[in-house]
C-alpha positions in Angstrom: 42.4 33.9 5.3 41.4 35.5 8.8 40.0 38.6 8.9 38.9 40.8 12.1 35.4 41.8 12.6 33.9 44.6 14.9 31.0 42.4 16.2 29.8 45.2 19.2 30.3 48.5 20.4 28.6 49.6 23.5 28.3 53.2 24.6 27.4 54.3 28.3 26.6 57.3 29.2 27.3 57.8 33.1 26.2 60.8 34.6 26.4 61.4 38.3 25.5 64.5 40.1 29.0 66.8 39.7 30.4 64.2 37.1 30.2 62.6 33.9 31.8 60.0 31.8 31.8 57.2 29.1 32.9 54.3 28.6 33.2 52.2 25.0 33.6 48.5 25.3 34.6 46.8 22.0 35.2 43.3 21.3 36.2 41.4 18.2 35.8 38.2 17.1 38.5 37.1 14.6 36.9 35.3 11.3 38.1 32.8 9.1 36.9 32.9 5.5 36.0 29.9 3.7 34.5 29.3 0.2 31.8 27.3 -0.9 30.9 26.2 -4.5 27.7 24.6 -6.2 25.8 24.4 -9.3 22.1 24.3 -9.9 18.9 26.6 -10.5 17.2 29.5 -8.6 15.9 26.7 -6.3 18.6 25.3 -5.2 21.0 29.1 -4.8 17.8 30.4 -2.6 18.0 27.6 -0.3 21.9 27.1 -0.1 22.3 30.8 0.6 19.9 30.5 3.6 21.5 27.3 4.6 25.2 29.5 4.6 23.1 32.3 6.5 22.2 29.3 9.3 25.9 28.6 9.1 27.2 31.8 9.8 24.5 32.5 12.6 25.8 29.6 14.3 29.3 30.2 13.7 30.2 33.8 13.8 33.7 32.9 13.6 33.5 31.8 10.5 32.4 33.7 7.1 31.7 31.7 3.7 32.0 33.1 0.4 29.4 31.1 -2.0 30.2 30.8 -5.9 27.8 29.1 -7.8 25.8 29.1 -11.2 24.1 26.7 -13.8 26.0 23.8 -14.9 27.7 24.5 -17.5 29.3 27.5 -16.8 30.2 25.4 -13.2 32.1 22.6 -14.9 34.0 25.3 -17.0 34.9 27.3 -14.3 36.0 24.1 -11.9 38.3 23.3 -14.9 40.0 26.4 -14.6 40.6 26.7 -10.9 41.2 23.2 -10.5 43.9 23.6 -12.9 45.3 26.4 -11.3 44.5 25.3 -7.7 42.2 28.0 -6.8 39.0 26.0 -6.1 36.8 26.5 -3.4 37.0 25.0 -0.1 34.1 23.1 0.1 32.6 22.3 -3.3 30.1 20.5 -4.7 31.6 17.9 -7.0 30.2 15.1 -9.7 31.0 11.9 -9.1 32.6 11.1 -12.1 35.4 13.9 -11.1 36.8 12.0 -8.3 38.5 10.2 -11.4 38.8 13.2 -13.2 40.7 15.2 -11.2 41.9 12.9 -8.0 43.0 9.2 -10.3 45.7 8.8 -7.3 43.3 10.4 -4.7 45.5 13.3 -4.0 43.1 15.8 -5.7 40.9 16.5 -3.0 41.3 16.9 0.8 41.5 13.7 2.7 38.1 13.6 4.4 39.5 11.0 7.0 41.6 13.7 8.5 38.8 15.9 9.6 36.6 13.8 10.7 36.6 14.7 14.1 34.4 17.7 12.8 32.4 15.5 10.6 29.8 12.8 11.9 30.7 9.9 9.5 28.5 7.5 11.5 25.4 9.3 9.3 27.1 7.1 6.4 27.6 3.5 5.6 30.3 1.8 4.6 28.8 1.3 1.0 27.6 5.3 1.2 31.8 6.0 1.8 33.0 4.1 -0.8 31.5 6.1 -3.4 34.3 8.7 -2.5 37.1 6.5 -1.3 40.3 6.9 -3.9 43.0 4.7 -3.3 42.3 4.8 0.6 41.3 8.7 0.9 37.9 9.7 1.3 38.1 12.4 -1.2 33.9 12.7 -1.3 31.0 12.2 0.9 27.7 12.1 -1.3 24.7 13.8 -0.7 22.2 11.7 -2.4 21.9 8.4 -4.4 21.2 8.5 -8.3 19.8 6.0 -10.8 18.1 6.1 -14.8 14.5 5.8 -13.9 11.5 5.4 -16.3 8.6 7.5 -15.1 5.2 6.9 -17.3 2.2 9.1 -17.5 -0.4 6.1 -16.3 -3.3 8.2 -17.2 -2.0 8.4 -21.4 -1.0 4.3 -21.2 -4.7 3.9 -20.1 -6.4 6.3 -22.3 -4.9 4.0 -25.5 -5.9 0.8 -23.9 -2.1 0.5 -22.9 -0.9 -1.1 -19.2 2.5 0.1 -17.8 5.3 -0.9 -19.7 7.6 -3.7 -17.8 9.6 -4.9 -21.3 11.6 -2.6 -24.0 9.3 -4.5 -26.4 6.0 -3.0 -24.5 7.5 0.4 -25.8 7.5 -0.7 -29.3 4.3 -2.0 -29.0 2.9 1.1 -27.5 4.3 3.1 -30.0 2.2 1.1 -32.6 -1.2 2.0 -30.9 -0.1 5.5 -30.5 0.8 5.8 -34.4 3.1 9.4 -33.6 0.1 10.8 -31.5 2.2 10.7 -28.9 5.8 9.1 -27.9 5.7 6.4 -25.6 9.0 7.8 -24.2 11.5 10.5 -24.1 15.0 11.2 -22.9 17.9 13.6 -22.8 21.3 12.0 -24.5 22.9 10.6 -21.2 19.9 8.7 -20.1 19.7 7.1 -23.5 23.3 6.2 -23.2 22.5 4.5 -20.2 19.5 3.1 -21.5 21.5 1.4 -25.0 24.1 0.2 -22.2 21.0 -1.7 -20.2 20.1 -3.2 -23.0 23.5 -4.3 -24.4 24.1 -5.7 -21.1 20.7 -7.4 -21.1 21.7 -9.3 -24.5 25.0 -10.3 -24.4 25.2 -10.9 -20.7 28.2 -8.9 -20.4 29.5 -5.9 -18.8 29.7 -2.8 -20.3 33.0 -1.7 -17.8 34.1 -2.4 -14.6 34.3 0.0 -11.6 38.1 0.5 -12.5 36.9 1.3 -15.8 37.9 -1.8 -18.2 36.1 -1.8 -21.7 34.7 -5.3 -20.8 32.4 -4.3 -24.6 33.3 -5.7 -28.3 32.6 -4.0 -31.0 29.6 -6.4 -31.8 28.5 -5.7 -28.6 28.9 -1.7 -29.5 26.9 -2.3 -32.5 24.0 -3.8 -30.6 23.5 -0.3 -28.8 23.6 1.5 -32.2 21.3 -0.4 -33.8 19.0 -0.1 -30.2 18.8 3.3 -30.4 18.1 3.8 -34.4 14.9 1.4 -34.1 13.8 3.1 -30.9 14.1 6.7 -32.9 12.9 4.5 -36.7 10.0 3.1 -34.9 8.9 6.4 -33.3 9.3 5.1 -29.7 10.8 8.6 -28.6 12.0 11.3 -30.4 16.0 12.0 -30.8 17.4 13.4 -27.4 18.2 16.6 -29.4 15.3 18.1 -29.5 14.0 16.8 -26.4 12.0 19.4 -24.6 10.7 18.9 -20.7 7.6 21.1 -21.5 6.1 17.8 -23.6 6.2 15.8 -20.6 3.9 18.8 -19.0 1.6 18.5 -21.7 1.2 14.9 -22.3 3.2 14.6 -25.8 5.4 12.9 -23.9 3.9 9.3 -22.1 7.5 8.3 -20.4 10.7 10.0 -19.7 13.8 8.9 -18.2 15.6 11.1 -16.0 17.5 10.6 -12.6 15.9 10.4 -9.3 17.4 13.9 -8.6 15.6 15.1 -11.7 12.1 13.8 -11.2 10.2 16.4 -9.6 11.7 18.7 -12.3 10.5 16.4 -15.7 7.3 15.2 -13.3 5.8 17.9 -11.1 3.9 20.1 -14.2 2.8 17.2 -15.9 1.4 15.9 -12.3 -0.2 19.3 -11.7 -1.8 19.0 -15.1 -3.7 16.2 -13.5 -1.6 14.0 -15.1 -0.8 10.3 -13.0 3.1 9.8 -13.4 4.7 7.0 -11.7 8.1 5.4 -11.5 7.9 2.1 -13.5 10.1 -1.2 -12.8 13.6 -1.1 -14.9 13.0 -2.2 -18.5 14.4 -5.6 -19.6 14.1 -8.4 -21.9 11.9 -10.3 -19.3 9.7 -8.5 -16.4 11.9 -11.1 -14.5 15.0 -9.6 -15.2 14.2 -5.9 -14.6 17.3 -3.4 -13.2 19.8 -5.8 -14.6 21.6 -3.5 -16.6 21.0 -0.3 -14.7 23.3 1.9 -12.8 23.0 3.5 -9.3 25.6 6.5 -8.4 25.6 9.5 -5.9 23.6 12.3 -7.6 26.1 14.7 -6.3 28.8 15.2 -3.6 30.5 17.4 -1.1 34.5 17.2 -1.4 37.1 19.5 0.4 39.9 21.5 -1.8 43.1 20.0 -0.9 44.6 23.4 -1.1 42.7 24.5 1.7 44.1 26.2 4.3 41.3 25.8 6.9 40.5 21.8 6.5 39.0 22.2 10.5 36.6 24.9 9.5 35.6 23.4 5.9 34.9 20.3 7.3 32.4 22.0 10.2 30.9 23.2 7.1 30.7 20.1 5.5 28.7 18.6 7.7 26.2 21.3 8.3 25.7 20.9 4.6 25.5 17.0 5.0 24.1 16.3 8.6 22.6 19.4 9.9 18.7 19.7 10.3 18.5 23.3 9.4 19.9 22.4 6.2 17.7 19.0 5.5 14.6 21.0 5.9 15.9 23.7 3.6 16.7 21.4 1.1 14.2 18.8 1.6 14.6 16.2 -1.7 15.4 18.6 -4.1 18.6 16.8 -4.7 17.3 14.0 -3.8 16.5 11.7 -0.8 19.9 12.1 1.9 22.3 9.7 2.2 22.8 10.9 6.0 20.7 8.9 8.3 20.2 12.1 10.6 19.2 14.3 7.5 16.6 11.4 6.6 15.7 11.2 9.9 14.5 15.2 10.1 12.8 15.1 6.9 10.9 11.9 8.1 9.8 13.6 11.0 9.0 17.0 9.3 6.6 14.3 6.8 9.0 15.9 3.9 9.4 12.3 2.3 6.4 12.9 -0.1 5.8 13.0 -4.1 7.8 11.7 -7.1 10.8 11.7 -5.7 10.3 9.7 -2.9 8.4 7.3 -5.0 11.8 7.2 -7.5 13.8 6.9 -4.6 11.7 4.0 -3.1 11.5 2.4 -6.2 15.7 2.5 -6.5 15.6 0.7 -3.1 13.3 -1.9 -4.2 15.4 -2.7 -6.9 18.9 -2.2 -5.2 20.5 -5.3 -4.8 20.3 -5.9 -8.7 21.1 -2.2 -9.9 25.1 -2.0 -10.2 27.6 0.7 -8.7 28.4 2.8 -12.3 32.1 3.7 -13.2 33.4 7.4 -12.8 34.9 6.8 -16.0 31.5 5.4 -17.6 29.9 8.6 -16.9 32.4 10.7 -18.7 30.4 13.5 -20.6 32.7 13.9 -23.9 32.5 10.0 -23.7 28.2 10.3 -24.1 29.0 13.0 -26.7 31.3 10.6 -28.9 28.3 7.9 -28.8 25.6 10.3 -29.5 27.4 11.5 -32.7 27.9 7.6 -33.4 24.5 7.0 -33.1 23.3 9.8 -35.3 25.8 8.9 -38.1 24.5 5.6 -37.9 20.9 6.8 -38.3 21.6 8.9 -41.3 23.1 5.8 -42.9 26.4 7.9 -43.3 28.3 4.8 -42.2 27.2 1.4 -41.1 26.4 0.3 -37.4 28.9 -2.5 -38.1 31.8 0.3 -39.0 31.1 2.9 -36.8 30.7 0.6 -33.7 34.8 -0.7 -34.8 35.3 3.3 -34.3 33.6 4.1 -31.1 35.3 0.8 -29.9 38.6 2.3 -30.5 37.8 5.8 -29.6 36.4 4.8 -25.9 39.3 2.0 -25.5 41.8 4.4 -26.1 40.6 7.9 -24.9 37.9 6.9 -21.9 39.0 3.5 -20.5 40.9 2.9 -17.5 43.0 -0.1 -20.2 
């Protein structure tokens, strides 16, 4: 909506001999009001909120209203307004949504159509298809994602132990540790993608394509089940349930897995415990083979509501948040490296491409060209949910691996595939 703003008023006092007089001189500016949505912690609100400041500094004609909270109550709430078309202009999005809410890609703004207020050449062509929907750029992401393994060198050495390269090193490790301490740890999406790695790595097959076709079997579902029950049986981590970051701090935890974007968060206490944490090579069947199996994604993107009403305006926006070097110096890597060359650029020069981050990120682009693009439907959190449940009814012997991975089979054909 526009709104008018009183930007000055001036007063002059004139006095002559024999005369006096004033004169007010007021101009106006007329403001158009935009919204902005994201989700995150304190962090991230305290530096997007100055970044909005920057914006409106340098764009008085423009005023953004900023929504934002934790996750979960994010993903609720985009529900909602999504459904009733009362999203924000420019929003911070998942990637898995693009599916979600835009299958024919008519649920967000066409990106293509703004561009003339959005530097695109800061992207590659790889970097745009992450948010292309059948030939609209519904997305631009701000940073790229993977699973990464992140040990505590300085536990592995303390038991005699060198940095796991095989999923059978874990095991091992887990038999000189004897429950002292779990060789590794992780939340219940990273094992899902960990199972799927290892599936993959077995049978040679794909889990699902891009387009989201259930490529798996239910033998091949089974061999994930039965993955995860010996890593919990044999004590190489405990159930992602009752995970809890604060063991990583305090060295009950010797490896996590988390995302690139998440690595200073499950790293940085446990690193200024005088702990050593590095990012170790993919886990496979052979050291050969490692990041076969593994998936790469953006961590998150930028899209544009298609209900917009001010497309020029949320797109000028969009690429302060994306491009701008105010905002890559707010933000640094806290959501991980940039995709934008000029954002990467400024942080390079300001030397803020330092600590575990980076060293994830580096290690993703080491391992690149064997790390696959992930499926927005593969990624589908009540899809995680259905196989953690699985798992867990498997490990509780209330039903077999062999019968439950028939059900999950059915239940992800039918409810989360793209058939």
């Amino acid at each position: 909506m526009k709104i008018k703003m009183l930007s000055a008023l001036l007063i002059f006092a004139l006095l002559c001999t024999g005369c006096s007089g004033e004169s007010v001189v007021i101009s106006h500016i007329e403001q158009t009001e935009i919204s902005l949505s994201w989700w995150g912690n304190d962090v991230r609100h305290e530096y997007t909120l100055a970044a909005v400041e920057e914006f409106e500094r340098l764009h008085p004609e423009i005023k953004v209203n900023c929504q934002y909270s934790e996750w979960s109550g994010y993903q609720l709430r985009t529900n909602a307004r999504m459904a009733s078309n009362t999203e924000a202009d420019v929003m911070q999005i998942n990637y898995a949504w693009i599916q979600q809410y835009s299958p024919n890609g008519d649920g967000f703004y066409n990106i293509n159509d703004v561009q003339d207020y959005i530097d695109l050449s800061n992207f590659t062509e790889e970097d745009l298809d992450f948010g292309m929907q059948n030939d609209k750029l519904n997305a631009l992401p701000i940073a790229l994602n993977t699973q990464t393994v992140y040990i505590n060198k300085t536990i592995y050495n303390s038991y005699g132990l060198e940095v796991p390269q095989t999923w059978e090193d874990f095991f091992d490790a887990a038999k000189v540790m004897k429950g002292e301490v779990y060789p590794l740890s992780m939340v219940s999406k990273s094992m899902y993608f960990c199972t799927i790695a290892y599936a993959e790595q077995q049978t040679g097959k794909q889990f699902m394509t891009i387009d989201g076709q259930l490529m798996f079997t239910p033998e091949d579902i089974q061999i994930m089940l039965e993955f995860y029950c010996r890593l919990i049986n044999e004590k190489v981590m405990p159930q992602p349930e009752y995970f809890d970051s604060l063991n990583v701090a305090a060295g009950q935890y010797a490896g996590t897995v988390a995302w690139v974007s998440d690595a200073s968060s499950h790293c940085n206490k446990a690193i200024d415990n005088g702990y050593e944490i590095i990012p170790a090579n993919y886990p496979a069947l052979q050291p050969s083979h490692a990041a076969e199996g593994w998936y790469a994604k953006p961590a998150t993107m930028y899209a544009i509501s298609k209900n917009t009403e001010h497309p020029k305006e949320a797109a000028m926006l969009l690429d302060f948040l994306l491009n701008s070097d105010e905002m890559a110096v707010l933000q640094g890597i806290e959501k991980g490296v940039p995709v934008s060359a000029s954002a990467r650029a400024c942080l390079e020069e300001n030397e803020m491409l330092t600590g575990i981050q980076y060293e994830a990120f580096l290690k993703m682009n080491e391992f690149s060209e064997k790390i696959a693009v992930v499926s927005p439907y593969l990624e589908n959190d009540d899809m995680i949910k259905e196989f953690q449940s699985a798992c867990n009814a498997v490990l509780y012997d209330k039903v077999s691996a062999e019968e439950q991975a028939a059900e999950i089979y059915e239940i992800f054909r039918e409810n989360f595939s793209g058939k």
